[in-house]
C-alpha positions in Angstrom: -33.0 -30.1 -29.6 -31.4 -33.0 -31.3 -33.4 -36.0 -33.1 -32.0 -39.2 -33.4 -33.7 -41.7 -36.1 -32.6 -44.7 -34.8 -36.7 -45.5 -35.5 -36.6 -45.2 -38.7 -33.2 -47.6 -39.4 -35.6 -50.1 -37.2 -38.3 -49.7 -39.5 -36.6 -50.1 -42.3 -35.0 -53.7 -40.7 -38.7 -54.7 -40.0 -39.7 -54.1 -43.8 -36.6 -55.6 -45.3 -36.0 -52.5 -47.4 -32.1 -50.6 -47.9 -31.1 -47.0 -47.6 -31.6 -47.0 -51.3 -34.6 -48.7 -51.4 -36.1 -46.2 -49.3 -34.8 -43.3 -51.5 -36.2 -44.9 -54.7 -40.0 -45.2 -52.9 -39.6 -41.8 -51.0 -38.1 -40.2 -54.1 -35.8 -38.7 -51.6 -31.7 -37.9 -52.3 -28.5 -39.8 -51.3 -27.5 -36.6 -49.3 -30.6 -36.6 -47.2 -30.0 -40.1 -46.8 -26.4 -39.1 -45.3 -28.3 -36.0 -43.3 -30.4 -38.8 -41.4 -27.8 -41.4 -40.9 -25.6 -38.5 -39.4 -29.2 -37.5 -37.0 -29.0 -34.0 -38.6 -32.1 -31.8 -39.2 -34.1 -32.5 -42.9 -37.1 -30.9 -44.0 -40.1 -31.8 -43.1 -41.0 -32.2 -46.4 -38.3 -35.0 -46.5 -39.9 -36.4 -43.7 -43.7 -36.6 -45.0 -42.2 -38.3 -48.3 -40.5 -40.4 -45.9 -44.0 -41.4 -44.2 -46.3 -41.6 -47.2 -43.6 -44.1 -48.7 -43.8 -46.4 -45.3 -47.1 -45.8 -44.1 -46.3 -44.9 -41.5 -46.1 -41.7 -38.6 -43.3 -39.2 -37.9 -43.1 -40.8 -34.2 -43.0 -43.9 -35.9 -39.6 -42.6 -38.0 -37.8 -40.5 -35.4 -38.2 -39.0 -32.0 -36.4 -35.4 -29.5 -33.7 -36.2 -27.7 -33.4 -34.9 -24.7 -29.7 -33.3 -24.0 -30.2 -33.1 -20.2 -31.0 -37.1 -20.1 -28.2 -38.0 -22.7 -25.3 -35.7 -20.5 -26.7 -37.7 -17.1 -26.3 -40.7 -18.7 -22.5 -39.8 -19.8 -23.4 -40.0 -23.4 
């Protein structure tokens, strides 16, 4: 099932930060940056860093997108 992050962009509006800033306090890469922006799959491990650096919950950073809901909606 595909994920979307559109959370996490949201989050990162909320708290003033930049894609850049967030790889600096997540001491994540550029390319997993790239991964998320494009909603393809990281590890989790990316994920946690992700988290711990915000504070935050893995609902609070991404969520399942339903394909069924997405092809009714002519998306």
């Amino acid at each position: 099932m595909p994920v979307s992050y559109k959370k996490l962009w949201k989050l990162l509006i909320d708290k003033d930060m930049k894609k850049k800033d967030l790889c600096k306090a997540a001491g994540i890469s550029s390319s997993s940056i790239v991964k998320l922006s494009k909603n393809e799959n990281v590890t989790t491990g990316v994920l946690v860093k992700i988290c711990k650096a915000l504070n935050c919950d893995i609902g609070d950073i991404m969520e399942v997108v339903d394909e069924t809901d997405k092809q009714r909606n002519g998306n």
